[in-house]
N, C-alpha and C positions, 0 to 999 in steps of 0.2 A: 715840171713836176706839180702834179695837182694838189690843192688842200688838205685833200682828203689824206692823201700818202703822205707829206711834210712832216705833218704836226708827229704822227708816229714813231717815222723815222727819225726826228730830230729829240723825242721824249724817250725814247728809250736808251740811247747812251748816255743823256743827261739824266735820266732817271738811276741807272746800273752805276753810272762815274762820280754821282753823289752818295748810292750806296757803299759803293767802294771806298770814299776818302773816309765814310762814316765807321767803315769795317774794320780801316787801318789805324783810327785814332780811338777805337772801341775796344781792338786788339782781337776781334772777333776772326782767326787768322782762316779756318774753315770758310766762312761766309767769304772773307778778302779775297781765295782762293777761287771760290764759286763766282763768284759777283767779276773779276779779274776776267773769266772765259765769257759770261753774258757779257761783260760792256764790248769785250774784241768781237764778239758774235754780232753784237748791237751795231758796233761800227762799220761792221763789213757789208749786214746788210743793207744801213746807208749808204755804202760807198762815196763816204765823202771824200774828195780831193785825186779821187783816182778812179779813173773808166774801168782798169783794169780790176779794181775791188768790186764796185758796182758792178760788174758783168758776173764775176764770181761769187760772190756775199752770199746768196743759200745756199750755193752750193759745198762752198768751206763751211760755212754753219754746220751743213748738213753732214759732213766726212770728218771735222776734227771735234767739235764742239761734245758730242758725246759720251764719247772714252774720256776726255778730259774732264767732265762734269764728272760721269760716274767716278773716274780716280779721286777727285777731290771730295767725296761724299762718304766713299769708303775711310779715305786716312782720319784717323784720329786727332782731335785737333793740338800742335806741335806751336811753339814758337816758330815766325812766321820766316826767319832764315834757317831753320832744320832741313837735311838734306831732301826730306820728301816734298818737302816744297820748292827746294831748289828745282828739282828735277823734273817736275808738274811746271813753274813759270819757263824752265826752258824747254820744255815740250810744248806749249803753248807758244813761243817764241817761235819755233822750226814751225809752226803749223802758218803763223805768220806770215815767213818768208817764203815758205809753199805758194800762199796763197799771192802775195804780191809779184815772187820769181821764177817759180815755177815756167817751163817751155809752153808754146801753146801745144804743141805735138805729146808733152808730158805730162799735162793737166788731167786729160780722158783717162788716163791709165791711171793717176792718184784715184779721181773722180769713181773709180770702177774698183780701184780697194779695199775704198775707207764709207761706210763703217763697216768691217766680215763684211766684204764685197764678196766673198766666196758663198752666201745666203740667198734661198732663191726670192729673196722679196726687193723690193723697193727700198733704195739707199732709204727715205724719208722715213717707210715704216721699220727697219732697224734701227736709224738712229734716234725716234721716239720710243722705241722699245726699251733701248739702253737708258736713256733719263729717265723714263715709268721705272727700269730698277734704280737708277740713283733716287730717285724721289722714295722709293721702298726702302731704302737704307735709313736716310732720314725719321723716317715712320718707325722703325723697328728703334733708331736711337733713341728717338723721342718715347717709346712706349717704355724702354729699359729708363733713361733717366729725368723723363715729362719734363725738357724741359723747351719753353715755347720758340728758344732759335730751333730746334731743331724741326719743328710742324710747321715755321716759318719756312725754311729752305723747302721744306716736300714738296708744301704750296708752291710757291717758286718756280719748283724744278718739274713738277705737274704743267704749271703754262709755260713751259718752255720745252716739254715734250708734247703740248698741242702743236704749237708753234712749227715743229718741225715735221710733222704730218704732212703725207704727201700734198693732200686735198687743202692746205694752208696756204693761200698765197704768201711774196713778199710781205705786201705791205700790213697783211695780216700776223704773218711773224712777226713784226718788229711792234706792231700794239700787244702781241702776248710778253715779250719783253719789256715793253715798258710798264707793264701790270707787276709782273714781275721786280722791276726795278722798284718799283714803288711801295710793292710789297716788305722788299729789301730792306727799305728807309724806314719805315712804321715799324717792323720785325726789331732792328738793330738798336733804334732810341725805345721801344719797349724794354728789352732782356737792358739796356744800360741804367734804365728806372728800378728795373726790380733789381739791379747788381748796389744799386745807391741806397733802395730805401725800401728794401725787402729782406728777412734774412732765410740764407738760403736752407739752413740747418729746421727750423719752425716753420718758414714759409707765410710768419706773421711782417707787419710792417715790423721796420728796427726802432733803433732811438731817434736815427735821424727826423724819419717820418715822425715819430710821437712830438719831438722838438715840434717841427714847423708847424705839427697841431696845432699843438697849445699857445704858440702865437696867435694862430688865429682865432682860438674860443672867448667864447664871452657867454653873458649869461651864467646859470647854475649846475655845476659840473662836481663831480665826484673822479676821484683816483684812488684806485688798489692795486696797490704791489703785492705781487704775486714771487713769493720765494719756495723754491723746492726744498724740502727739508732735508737735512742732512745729505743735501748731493757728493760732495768730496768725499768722504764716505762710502758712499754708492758706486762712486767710480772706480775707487781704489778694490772693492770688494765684488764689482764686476765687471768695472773695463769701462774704457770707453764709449765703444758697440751697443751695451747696453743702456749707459745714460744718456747717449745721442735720442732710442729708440723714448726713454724716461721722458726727454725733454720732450720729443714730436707727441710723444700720448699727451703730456697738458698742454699744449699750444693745440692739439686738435679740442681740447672741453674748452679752452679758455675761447676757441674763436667759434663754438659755437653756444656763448655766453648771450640770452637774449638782453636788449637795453644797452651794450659794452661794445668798444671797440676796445682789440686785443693788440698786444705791440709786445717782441720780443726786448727788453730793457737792455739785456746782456747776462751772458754765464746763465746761469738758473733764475734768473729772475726777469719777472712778466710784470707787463702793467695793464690793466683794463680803463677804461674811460669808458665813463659815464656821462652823459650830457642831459639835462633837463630832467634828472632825478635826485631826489634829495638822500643823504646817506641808512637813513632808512631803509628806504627801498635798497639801493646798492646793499647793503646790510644781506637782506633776505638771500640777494642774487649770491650773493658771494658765500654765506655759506651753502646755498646749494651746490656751487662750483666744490669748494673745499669736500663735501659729504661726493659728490660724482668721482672726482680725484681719487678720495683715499678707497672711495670703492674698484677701483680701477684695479690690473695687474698689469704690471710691465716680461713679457717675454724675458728670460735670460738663459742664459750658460751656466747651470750648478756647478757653482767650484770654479767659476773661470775669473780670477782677478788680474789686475793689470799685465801681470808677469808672465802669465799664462797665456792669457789672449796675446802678447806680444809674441809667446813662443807657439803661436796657435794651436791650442792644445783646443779640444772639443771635449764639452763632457755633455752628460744630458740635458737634456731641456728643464727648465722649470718655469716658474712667473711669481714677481716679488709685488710687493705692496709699496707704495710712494702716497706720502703727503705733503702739502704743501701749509705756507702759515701767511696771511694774509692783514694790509695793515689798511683802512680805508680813512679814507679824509675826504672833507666837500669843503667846496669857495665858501668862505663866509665871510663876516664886516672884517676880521684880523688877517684871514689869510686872500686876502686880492687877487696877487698876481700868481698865475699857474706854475710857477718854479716851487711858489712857497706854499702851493697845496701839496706837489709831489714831494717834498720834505718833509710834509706834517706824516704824508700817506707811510713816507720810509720810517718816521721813527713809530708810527701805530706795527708796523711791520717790526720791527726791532722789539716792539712790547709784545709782542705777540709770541715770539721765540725765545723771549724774556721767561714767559710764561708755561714754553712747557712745548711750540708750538703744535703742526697741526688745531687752528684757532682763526680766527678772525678776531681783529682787533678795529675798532672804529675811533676816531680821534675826537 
């Protein structure tokens, strides 16, 4: 076995089998599913430990690997022992034992059914056909809920309906798998960073991220806390649905605050950091933030409060008004260390609603 072909074939199960343990301790049970049929496909095309796999490896790729992709693209993603996935790893099992036990008198006739052998084209261009739609499943997921596992998998499942293109040799499928595979691995510790230190509701960093900031700031820095006014309120008098839609309108002005980095805090309340600007300036920013806010409208449901939207009742459209009150603090000789700015920042925020809110308070 030449250089050339090795390195591929030996990278791409190691590439798919590390995606795989990542999928399973990430809980990512979709991708576990996907990734589960690339490393079997991976391995077959190496045909490690068996002449008889190596003799057959594209061409089982080619006959089971497709329908199997696309089923797992379509289901919804389930806890990873749910019967639809029972039933996708033991169809993937049988494809298996196909391929290892299968008669040699038996094989041509699998060979000639799988993928819609009853199609007048080439096993290889249907069964690239069929991953082009699982990868379109993907795409339409990702457009309905943007999020990046799902434009991870299309990518994916895109080189991996290269891969099975007539005009693709071996060794050249098992390099679009291990592209794949590795795509896999960057896709899955991605979506597990933004699951730790993104929130998924604002789509601003959380607390965590703002924490490990602030360890590392040094130099002249400013903190505002950013509180929605009277949210509880808001929610009870229009639902949920609506204060969810409340929150993403100021998390969209606050992160595009020039000079600030924005961090969802928690509940209705946001923090901005400032770095290399003295509260002054923050000062200026922040009421422009506060005057964009309250000129904003939030979409709702006239008439629809908790009770209501629980018993889905619909009534007309309207759009209400939302303000927020805001509390700023900067590092100076008394306050040091960045816990004890964001304390100073909470009680200017606390004066601030003290006062009437809708305001900025500077400490």
């Amino acid at each position: 076995m030449s250089a050339n072909y090795f390195w591929p074939t030996l990278a791409a199960p190691l590439l798919n089998g590390i995606a795989l343990l990542l999928a399973l301790g990430f809980r990512r049970n979709r991708a576990f599913m996907i990734l589960a049929i690339m490393t079997c496909a991976a391995l077959g095309l190496a045909g490690f430990g068996s002449a008889l796999l190596a003799e057959r490896g594209i061409e089982a790729f080619r006959m089971f690997a497709p329908c199997l992709l696309l089923a797992a693209a379509v289901m919804p993603e389930r806890r990873l022992l749910a019967k639809r996935n029972l039933l996708l790893l033991g169809l993937l099992a049988l494809a298996i034992v196909l391929t290892l036990s299968a008669p040699a008198h038996v094989w041509p006739g699998l060979r000639d059914a799988f993928p819609l052998g009853w199609l007048p084209w080439r096993s290889g261009s249907v069964a690239a056909g069929i991953v082009f739609a699982a990868a379109l499943v993907c795409v339409l997921r990702w457009a309905v809920l943007r999020s990046p596992m799902e434009a991870a998998l299309a990518l994916m499942l895109l080189f991996v309906a290269i891969a099975l293109l007539p005009m693709t040799r071996k060794a050249g499928a098992s390099e679009f798998l291990a592209i794949s595979g590795a795509l896999a691995i960057a896709a899955i510790l991605f979506a597990s960073y933004r699951m730790a230190f993104v929130d998924g509701l604002a789509g601003l960093p959380n607390r965590r991220a703002l924490d490990e900031e602030l360890a590392r700031l040094s130099g002249n820095f400013a903190l505002a806390m950013v509180d929605v006014d009277h949210f509880k309120k808001f929610n009870d008098q229009h639902g949920h649905a609506a204060g969810d839609r409340a929150l993403k309108a100021v998390a969209d002005q606050l992160r595009t605050t020039r000079g600030a980095n924005a961090y969802r805090y928690g509940g209705e309340e946001f923090c901005l950091l400032f770095t290399g600007l003295r509260v002054a300036q923050a000062s200026d920013t922040c009421e422009d933030l506060r005057q964009r806010i309250a000129a904003m409208r939030v979409p709702i449901r006239v008439g629809v409060g908790r009770k209501d939207a629980q018993a889905g009742k619909r009534k007309d459209s309207g759009a209400v008004k939302i303000t927020v009150s805001i509390g700023l603090a900067e590092r100076a000789d008394d306050l040091r260390v960045p816990s004890e700015v964001l304390k100073a920042a909470d009680k200017a925020l606390y004066a601030a609603k003290a006062k009437g809110r809708n305001r900025v308070i500077s400490r």
